[in-house]
N, C-alpha and C positions, 0 to 999 in steps of 0.2 A: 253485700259483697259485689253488689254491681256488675256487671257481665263480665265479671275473673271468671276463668277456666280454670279450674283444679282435676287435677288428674293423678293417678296414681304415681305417675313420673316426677311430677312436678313435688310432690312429697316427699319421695324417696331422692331426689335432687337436694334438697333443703335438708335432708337427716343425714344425707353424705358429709354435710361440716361437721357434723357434731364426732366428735373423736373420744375415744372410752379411754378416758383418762390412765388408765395403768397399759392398757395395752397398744397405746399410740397409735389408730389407726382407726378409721371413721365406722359408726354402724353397721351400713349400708357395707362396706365390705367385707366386714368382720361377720355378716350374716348373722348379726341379733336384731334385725326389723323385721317384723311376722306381721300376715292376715292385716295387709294395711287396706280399711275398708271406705268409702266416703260415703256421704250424706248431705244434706240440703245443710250447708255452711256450717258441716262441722266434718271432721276422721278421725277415724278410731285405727290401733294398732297395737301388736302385741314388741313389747323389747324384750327380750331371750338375755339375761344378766347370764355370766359365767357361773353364777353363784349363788344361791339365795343368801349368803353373809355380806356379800358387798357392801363396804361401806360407803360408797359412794351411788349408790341408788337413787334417791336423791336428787343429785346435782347433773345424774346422766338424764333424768325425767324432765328436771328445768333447762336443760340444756335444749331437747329435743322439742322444749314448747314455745322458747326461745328464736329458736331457727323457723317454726313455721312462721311464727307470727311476724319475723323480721323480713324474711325472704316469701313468705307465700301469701298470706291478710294477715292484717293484727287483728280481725273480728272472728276468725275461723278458731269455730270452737275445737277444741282438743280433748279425746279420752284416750289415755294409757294404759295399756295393763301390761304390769310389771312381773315378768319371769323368768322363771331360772332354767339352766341346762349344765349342770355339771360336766366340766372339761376333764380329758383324761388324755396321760399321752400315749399309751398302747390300746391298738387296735381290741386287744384281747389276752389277758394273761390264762392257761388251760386251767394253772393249778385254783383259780380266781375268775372266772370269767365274766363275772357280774360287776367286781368292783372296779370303779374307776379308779381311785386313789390310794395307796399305801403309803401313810407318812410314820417314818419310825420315831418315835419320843422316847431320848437318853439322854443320859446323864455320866456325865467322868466319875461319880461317888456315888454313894446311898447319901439318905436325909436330907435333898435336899428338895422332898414333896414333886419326884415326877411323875407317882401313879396320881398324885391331887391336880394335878396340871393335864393330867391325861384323857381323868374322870370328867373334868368340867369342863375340858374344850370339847371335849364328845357331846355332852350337855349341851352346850352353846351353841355349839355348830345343829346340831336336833333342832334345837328351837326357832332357827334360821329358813329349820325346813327341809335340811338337808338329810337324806338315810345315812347312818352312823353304824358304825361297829367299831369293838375294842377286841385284837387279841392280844390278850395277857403274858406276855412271852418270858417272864420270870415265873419260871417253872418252879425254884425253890421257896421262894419268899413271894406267891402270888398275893396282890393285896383290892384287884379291881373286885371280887367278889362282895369284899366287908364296905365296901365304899360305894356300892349297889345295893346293899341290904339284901344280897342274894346269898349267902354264905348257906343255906339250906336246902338251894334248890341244886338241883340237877338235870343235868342235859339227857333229851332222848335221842334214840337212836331211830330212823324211820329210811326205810327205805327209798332211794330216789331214782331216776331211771335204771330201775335194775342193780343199783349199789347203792350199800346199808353207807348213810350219811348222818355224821351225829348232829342235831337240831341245836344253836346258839341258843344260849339264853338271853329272854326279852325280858328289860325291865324300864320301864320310862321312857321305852318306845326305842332301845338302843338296845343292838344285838350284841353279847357276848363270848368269848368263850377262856375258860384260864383252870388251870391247875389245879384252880381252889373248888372248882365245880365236882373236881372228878376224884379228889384224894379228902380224907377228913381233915378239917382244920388245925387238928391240934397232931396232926402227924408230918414229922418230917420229909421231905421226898430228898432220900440221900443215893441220888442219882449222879452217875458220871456222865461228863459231858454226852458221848456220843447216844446215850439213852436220851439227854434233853432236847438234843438238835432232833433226832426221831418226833419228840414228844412234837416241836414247833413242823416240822411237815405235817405232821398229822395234821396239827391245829387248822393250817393252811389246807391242804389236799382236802382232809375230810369231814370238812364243815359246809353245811350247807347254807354258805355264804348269801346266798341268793344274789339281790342286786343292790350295790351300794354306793355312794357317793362320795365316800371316806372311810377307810381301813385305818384306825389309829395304833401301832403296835408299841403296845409301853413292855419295851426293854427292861433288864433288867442292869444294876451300876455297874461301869467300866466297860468295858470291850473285850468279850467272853465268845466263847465258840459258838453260840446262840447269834451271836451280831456275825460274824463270818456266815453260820449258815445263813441267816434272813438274807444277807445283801448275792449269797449267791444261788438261793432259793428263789424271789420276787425283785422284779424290777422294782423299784421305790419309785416313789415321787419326788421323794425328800424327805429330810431329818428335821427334828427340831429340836434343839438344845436346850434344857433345863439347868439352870446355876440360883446360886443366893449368891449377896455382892462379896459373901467373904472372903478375901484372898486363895483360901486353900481350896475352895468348891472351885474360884474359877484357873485353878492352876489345872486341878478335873477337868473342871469343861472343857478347856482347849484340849486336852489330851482326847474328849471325845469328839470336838471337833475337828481334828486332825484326822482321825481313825478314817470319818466319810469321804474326807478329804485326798487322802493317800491314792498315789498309783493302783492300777485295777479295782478300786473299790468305785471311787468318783459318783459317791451320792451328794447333789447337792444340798446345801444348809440353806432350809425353806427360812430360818429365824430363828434367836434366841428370845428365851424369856427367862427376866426375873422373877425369881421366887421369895418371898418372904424379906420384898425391898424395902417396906418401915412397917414400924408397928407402929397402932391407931388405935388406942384402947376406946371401949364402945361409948365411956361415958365423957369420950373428948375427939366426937369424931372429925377435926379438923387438925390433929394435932398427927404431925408426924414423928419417931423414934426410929433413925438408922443404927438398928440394936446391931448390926452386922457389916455397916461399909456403906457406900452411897452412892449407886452408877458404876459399882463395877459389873454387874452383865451388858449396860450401854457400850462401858469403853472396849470391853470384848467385844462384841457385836462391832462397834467401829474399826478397832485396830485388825479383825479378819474380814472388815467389808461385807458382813452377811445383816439381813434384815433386823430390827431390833421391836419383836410383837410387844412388847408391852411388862408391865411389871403388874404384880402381886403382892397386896400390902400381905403382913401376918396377921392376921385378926384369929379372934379365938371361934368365931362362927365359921370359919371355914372347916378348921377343928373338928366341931362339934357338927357339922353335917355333913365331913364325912364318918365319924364317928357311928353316926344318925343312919348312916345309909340312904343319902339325898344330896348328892354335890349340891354348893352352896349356888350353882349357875343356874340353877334352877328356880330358883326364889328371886326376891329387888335387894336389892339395896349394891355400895358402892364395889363390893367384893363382885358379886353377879355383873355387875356392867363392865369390871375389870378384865373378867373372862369372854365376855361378847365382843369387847374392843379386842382385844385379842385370840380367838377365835375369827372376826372378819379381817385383821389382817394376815392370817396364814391361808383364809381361803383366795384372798389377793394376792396372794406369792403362790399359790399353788395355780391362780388361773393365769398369770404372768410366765409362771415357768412351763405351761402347758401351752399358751400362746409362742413361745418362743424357741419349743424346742421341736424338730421334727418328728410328728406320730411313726409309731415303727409296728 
């Protein structure tokens, strides 16, 4: 390196080009360049991602190895270490004060798989790295329990600073809590609305939520007095829309995409995803079947201008593990990757909208 002066300046100089692609604006201001250390022709430095799902991880790493080597020596060795700080836009919610995120996941209909949509972005998002909870906020027709292979456990009660808090249920390293924990299976809860909306403060108030990086609340179909109390019970983060391409789901969906949409509600639509966009029988897995329409949750997504996560083939292994009690995001193959691509780009629409909106 010949008598170059490298200085911590001169480093953090060079990482000022590098710009984080979804949130426009350079490292070094954005405060994700940590512990930038040096050494006899080489630096080391920690990047702070918004997210461990990022999908662009990656390209901000080459990017930053890039800049030194152009602007500072091209012989200076480079060590990275790549990590995460989950973004939140309130300061602190009472009834929540651990979790960063609340994204509600609905649907305009039933059937069309948004507790399976729920279960394995939860999954997905775990495996990224990120702390996960699901509350189950279809009170009557809870289904996160059987799709956990939890349906016989139950939550304890334990006392927390001085107030009895009921303990989430942990299964695959994701906290839960739902209806299904606390009533038997095979018994109906023929409850009126204003007992459910109780039932959902509770869920929120009195759960010992601890600290989390993503609240995922799967809704129950249409737009019920459960989706009034949530949006005016917790700030959200965001929504995310579950449809199939069949005309009549996405006549649904926008009908739930509107709901967020509306005066005094104004939660924004973090993304739509399709559900059950071809089928791909196992013993032709390059063969596509648009057993139901093709790109109609894309052309939605376009024609309201909101994000479009990714689509979901049908496969019968999705089926059968949540049947199984083990979402399929959990395991390899093209289903599991379906859910990771999509899982990393709502945690990029959720670090984009927390980038851009004012912490309160």
């Amino acid at each position: 390196m010949g008598e170059l002066s490298v200085s911590k300046e001169i480093i953090l100089g060079a990482l000022s080009t590098v710009q984080e692609p979804d949130l426009k604006k350079d490292l070094v201001t954005l405060g994700m360049i940590k512990d930038v250390e040096l050494g006899i022709g080489e630096v080391r430095f920690t990047v702070v991602l918004t997210t461990p799902a990022c999908p662009l991880k990656e390209k901000i790493r080459q990017d930053c190895e890039e800049a030194i080597h152009r602007l500072v020596h091209p012989d200076l060795k480079i060590s990275i270490n790549m990590t995460a700080e989950v973004t939140s836009l309130t300061s602190s919610d009472p009834l929540i004060p651990g979790v960063k995120n609340v994204i509600a996941v609905a649907s305009g209909k039933g059937g069309v798989g948004k507790s399976t949509v729920t279960a394995n972005l939860a999954m997905a998002l775990k495996q990224s790295g990120a702390k996960v909870g699901i509350l189950d906020a279809d009170i009557s027709g809870p289904s996160i329990p059987v799709m956990f292979g939890a349906e016989e456990l139950q939550p304890l009660v334990q006392e927390v600073n001085g107030k009895n808090r009921i303990q989430p249920i942990m299964q695959y390293g994701i906290k839960m809590i739902s209806m299904g924990f606390l009533a038997p299976s095979d018994s109906p809860v023929p409850w009126r609305g204003p007992m459910m909306t109780q039932a959902l403060r509770q869920f929120f108030g009195d759960t010992n939520w601890d600290e989390l990086d993503y609240l995922l609340i799967d809704l129950p179909p249409g737009t019920s007095d459960i989706h009034l109390t949530l949006v005016q019970l917790i700030k959200l983060t965001g929504a995310v829309i579950v449809t199939t391409p069949q005309k009549v789901a996405l006549s649904d969906a926008t009908k739930g995409l509107q709901f967020f949409n509306q005066a005094g509600i104004n939660v924004p639509i973090l993304g739509l995803v399709e559900n059950m966009a071809y089928f791909t029988p196992a013993e032709l897995p390059d063969n596509k079947y648009y057993l139901f329409g093709k790109d109609g949750g894309k052309q939605l997504a376009e024609k309201y201008k909101v994000p479009f996560l990714g689509e979901v083939p049908l496969i019968q292994a999705i089926r059968e593990a949540g049947d199984e009690g083990k979402p399929i995001a959990s395991t390899e193959g093209p289903s599991a990757t379906a859910f990771a691509s999509i899982a990393a780009n709502l945690a990029q629409q959720i670090a984009i909208r927390n980038a851009s909106t004012p912490r309160q």
